[in-house]
N, C-alpha and C positions, 0 to 999 in steps of 0.2 A: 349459569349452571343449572342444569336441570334433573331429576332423579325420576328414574323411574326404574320399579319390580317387575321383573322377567323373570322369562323360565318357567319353571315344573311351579311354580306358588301360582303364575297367573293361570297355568293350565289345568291342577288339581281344584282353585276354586271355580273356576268356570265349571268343572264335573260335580262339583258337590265333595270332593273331598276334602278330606284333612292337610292342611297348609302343613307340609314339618318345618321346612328350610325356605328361608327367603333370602332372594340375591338380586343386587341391585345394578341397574349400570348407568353412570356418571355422566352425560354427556355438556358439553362445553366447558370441561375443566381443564386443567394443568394438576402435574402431580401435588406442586407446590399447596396450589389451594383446598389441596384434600389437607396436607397436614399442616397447614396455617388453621385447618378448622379442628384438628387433634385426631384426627382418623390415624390409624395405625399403615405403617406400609408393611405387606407380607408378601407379596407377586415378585417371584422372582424373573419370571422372560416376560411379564406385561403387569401395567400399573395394576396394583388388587391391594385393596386396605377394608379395617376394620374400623368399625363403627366406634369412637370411643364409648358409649355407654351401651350399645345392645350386641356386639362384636357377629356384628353381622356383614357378610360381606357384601362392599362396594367396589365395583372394577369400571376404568373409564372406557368410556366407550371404543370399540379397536377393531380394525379388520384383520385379516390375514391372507396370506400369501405361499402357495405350496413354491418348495424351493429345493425338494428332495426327497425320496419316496420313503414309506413310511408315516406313523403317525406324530416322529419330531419332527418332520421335514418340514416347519413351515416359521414363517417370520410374521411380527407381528408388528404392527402400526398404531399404536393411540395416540389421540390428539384431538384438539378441542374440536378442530373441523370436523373429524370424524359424525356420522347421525346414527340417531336411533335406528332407523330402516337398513344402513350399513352395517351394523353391531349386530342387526337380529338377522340379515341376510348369511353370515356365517355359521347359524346355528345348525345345528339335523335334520329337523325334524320342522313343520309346520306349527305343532302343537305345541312346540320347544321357543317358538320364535313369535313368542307375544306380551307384550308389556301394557305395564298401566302406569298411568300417570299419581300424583298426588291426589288427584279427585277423583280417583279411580274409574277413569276414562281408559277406554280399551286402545289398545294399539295395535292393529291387525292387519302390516301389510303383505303378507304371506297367505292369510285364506285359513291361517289358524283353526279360530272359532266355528267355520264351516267344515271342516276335518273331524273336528271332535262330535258335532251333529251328525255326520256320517261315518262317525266308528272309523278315520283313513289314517292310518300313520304314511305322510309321505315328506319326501324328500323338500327343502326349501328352494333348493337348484342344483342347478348342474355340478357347483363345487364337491356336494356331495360326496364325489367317487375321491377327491384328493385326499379322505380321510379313512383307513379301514376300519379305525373303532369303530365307526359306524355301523358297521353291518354287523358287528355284536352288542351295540347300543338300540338299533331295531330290533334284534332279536329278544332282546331281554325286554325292550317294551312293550312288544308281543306277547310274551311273560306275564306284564303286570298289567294288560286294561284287555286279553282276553276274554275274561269272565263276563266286559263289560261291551263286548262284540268288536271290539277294534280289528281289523286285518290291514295285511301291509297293501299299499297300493301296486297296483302289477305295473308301472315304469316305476316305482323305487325298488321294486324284489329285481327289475330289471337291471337295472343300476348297480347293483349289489353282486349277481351276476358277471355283468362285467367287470366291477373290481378284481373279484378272486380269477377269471381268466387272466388279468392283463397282472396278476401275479403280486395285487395288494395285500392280502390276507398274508403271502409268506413273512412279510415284514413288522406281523404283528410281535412284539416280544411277549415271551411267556405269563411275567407281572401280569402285565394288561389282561391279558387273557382268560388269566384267570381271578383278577378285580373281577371283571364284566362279568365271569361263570358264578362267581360267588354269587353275585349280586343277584344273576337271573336266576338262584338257585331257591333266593329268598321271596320270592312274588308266587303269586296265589298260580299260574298255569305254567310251570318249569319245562312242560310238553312242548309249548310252543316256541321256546327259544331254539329246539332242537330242531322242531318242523320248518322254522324260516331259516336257521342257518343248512340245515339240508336242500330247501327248496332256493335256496342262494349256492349251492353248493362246496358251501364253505364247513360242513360239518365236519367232510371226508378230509380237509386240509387242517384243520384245526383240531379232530376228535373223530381219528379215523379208526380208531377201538369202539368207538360207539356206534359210527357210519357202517362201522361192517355188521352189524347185529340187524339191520334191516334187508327182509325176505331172507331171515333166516329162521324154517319151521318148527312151529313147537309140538307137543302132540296134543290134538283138536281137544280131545276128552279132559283136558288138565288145562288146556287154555284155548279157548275157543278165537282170541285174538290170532292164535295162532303164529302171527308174526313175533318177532322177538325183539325188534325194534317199537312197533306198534305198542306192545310188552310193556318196554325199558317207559314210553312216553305215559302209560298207565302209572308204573308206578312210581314215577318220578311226582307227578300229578295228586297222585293217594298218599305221599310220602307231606308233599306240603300241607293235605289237608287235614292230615294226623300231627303234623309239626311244623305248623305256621313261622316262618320265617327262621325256621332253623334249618342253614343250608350245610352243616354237618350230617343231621338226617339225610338230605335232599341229595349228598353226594352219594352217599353210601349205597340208595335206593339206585340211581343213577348209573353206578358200574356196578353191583353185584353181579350182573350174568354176561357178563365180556367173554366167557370163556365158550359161551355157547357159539361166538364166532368160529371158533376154532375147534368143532365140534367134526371128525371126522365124517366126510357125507355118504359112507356110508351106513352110519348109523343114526343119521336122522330118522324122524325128528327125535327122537329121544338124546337126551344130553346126560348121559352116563357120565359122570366126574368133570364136571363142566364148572362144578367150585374151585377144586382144585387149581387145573384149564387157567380159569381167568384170573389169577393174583401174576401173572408173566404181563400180560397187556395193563392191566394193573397198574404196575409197580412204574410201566413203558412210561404211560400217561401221567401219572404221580408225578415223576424225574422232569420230565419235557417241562412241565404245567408249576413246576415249583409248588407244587402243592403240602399246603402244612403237615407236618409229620403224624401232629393228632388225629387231622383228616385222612392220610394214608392209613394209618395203625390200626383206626373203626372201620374204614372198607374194607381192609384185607379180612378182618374177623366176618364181616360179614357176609364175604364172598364164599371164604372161607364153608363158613359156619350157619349158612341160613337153613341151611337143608336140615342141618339138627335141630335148629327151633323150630321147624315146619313139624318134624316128629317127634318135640318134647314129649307129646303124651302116650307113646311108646317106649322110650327108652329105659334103661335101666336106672338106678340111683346112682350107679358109681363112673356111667357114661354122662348125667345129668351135672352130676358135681365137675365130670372134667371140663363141661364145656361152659359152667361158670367160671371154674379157674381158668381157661384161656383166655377170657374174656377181663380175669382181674374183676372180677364182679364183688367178690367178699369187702376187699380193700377199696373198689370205684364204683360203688352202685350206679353211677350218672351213664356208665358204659352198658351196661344192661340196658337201661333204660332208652339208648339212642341207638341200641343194637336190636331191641326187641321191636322197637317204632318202624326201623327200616325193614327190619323183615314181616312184621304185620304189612305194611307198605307192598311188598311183595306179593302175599295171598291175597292180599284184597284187590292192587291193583290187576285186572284180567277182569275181560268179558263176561258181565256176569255177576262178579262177585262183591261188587264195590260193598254192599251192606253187610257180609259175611263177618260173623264175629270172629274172633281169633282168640279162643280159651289160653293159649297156649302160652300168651302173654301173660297171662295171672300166675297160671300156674308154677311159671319160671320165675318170676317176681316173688311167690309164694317160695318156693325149692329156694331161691337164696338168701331168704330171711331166715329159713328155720337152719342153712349151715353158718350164716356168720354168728346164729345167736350160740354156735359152738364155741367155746374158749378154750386154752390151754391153762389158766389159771386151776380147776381140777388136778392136771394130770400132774400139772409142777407139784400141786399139795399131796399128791401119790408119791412122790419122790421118781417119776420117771425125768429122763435124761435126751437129751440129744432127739436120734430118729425114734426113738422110741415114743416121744411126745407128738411126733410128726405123722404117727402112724396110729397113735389110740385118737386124733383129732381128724383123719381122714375118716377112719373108722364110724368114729359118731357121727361127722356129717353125711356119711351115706347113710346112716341108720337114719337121720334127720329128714334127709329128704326120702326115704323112703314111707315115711309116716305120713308125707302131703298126701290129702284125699285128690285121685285123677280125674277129671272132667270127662264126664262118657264124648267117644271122641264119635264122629259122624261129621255125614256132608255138612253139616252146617258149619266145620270147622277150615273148610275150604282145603283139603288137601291141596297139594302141588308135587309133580312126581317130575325127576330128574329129566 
């Protein structure tokens, strides 16, 4: 029996990063002799156990077999004959299919470690195409070692291609879909998960409320990017790099301007009510995607409602106060707080603007301390009643935020016009 670490632990230390998860695979065992040595069994369609003392996972070595389309279509074989090279030839990815020994000798019969030397995410072989996670498991790795020059290799974007023609991507279920979205949501360039499932053509199949937002014009003077898809990848980009790994942010920044698809053409490029517009594809996408409720509730506000935080420091105190209260801002500050991210996310992401401060964040942060620090406790001690209490407490919090001193407002505030 022999053990060796595979996967993302032998690929992130070959880069110099941080190991999180280590996962091992088994080869020359029997199920038996994993739990004669007290390893836990947890795999339910292939041998998979825990480590008795560090509960780490050990899976015996196994090939597979596509046996039906889709990503459950396949059947799975372990057993002591099984080898390392067989175990790692099922893998994704080259960079995915490298192990080390106990002496920490490398194991590299795929070309791994020469991949990662040239930035390549590519395919391990031809099996490839039997799996369509795949082509959102490239996408989201694109996601996370962009920064560090990776691009996909042109026979795997090939490859990827052909899946979604020959009609793999239909068969992905939503779950999955949106596991992988999440997940690419949380890595440092969220841009390039969309670029490679676009340049696969699986965006318009998967996230055709996103795919339609590209070559759709914005106006030059407010966004020099001009595209609106181009746009979406800015601020999906400026959204992680204001809220590192929070793909709550990252969603919201993500669909705020769907509605600008739907922008009648002849009134481009301007997108006159194109907040509004966008909570119908929205809501589309949410439903399809199984997408958590929480996560629906903050995009909708923010689709919604970006365009009011863009001209917080315009508006009045008692348009200010409603668009805290929509937001539940008094009673969930943490909503403000991932509402104002994503729409800072928004001015900054565009041609141009990435350093642009955005006052308008303080200011609203500022406007909703001075009305929660409004009480009813007064007005009860006045002996008022019912709406009466409801109406001398709106009252003072307009008066409250009217007291906030306003940020002289100018270009350096990065306007954005509809």
């Amino acid at each position: 029996m022999r053990i060796y670490l595979v996967g993302g632990a032998v690929r992130d230390k070959l880069l110099g990063l941080p190991v999180a998860d280590r996962d091992f695979v088994v080869v020359g065992a029997h199920p038996q002799d994993m739990l004669a040595q007290g390893y836990k069994p947890v795999g339910k369609d292939f041998p998979v156990f825990l480590h008795p003392k560090t509960a780490e996972e050990y899976a015996l070595a196994r090939t597979e077999r596509k046996t039906a389309p889709g990503y459950h279509g396949f059947s799975f074989h372990a057993a002591p004959s099984v080898t390392l090279e067989q175990d790692l030839a099922r893998r994704d990815l080259t960079i995915n299919a490298m192990a080390e020994d106990e002496h920490g000798t490398l194991v590299d019969p795929y070309g791994g470690r020469r991949d990662l030397e040239d930035r390549i995410l590519r395919h391990v072989s031809p099996a490839f195409v039997e799996d369509p996670v795949r082509i959102l498991r490239v996408a989201r790795f694109a996601a996370r070692f962009a920064a560090l020059g990776f691009g996909v290799a042109g026979d795997t974007l090939e490859l990827m291609r052909q899946m979604v023609r020959d009609g793999e991507a239909d068969h992905l279920v939503p779950e999955r879909v949106w596991t992988e979205t999440r997940k690419a949501l949380t890595e440092p360039r969220p841009s390039s998960f969309l670029r490679v499932l676009r340049q696969a053509g699986a965006l318009r199949v998967l996230f055709p409320e996103i795919d339609a937002l590209y070559g759709v014009p914005q106006r030059p003077e407010y966004h020099p990017e001009v595209d609106t898809g181009i746009h979406t990848e800015q601020v999906v980009d400026m959204a992680a790099r204001l809220a590192p790994g929070d793909d709550l942010v990252v969603f919201c920044a993500l669909v705020h301007d769907l509605g600008k698809a739907l922008t009648p053409a002849d009134q481009l490029p301007r997108h006159v009510m194109h907040e509004k517009r966008g909570l119908v594809p929205l809501r589309a996408l949410a439903a399809r995607l199984k997408v958590p409720t929480e996560h629906l509730a903050l995009a909708e506000l923010v689709c919604a409602q970006h365009l009011n935080a863009h001209r917080a420091l315009e508006l009045r105190p008692d348009t200010l106060l409603r668009l805290l209260e929509s937001l539940d801002a008094l009673r969930r500050p943490a909503r403000l707080d991932t509402f104002l991210l994503a729409c800072e996310a928004d001015a900054r992401g565009r041609e141009g603007y990435a350093e642009y401060p955005y006052p308008q964040s303080a200011y609203l942060h500022a406007a909703r301390e001075a009305a929660a620090a409004v009480v009813a406790r007064p007005y009860l001690d006045q002996g008022l009643q019912g709406p009466q209490i409801g109406q001398a407490l709106r009252t003072a919090r307009i008066e409250a935020v009217a007291r906030i001193p306003r940020p002289e407002k100018g270009t350096e505030s990065g306007s954005v016009a509809p």
